[in-house]
Structure formats: C-alpha cells, structure tokens
C-alpha positions, 0 to 999 in steps of 0.5 A: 867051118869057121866061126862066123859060119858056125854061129849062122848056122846054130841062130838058123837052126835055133830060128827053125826049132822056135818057128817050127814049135810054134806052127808058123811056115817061113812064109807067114814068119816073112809076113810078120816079121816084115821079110822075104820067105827066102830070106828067112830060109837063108838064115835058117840054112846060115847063109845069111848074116842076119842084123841086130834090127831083124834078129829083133824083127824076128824075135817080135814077130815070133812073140819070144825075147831076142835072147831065146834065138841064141839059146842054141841046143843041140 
C-alpha cells in the first residue's frame, strides 16, 4: 500500500471512529456537512482524496477541531 493510500485510509478510519462515538449515521453526517452519504462512505473506506474545504466541512459538522480527524489511533 502506498502512502497516499495509507493515510485515506487512517483519516476514513479516524472520520469513522468520531461519527460513530458520536451517534451520527453517514447520512446525517452528509446532511450537515453539505455531502453525499456515499461520498462520505468513500472517505471512510479511503477511496476518496478528500479537500482541505471538506476535511473542515467535516470537522464543523462533526463539532471537533480539524486536528482531531488526524489524530489516527490504532
């Protein structure tokens, strides 16, 4: 796997671990946030190249600062 496909992968996972944590679906996520509930599915399977503007989309809708979308556990 390379690092690009890496790193989609641990922001999906992380994006998953925060919605999940905080009883939102994808489609509610989608709603809030402005996206398509497949969209957000594709980020947290890492198929998508996700922008700078959605990643703050994302982080608003999800009420947590940008920073904790990267904080990748494991």
């Amino acid at each position: 796997m390379t690092n690009d496909n890496n790193i989609r992968l641990l922001f999906g996972q992380s994006l998953r671990r925060i919605r999940i944590n905080k009883n939102i679906s994808q489609e509610e996520l989608g709603y809030l946030c402005g996206l398509h509930r497949t969209y957000i599915s594709d980020i947290e399977r890492g198929t998508r190249n996700v922008s700078l503007e959605n990643i703050v989309k994302l982080a608003s809708a999800l009420n947590v600062e940008t920073k904790e979308l990267f904080e990748f556990k494991h």
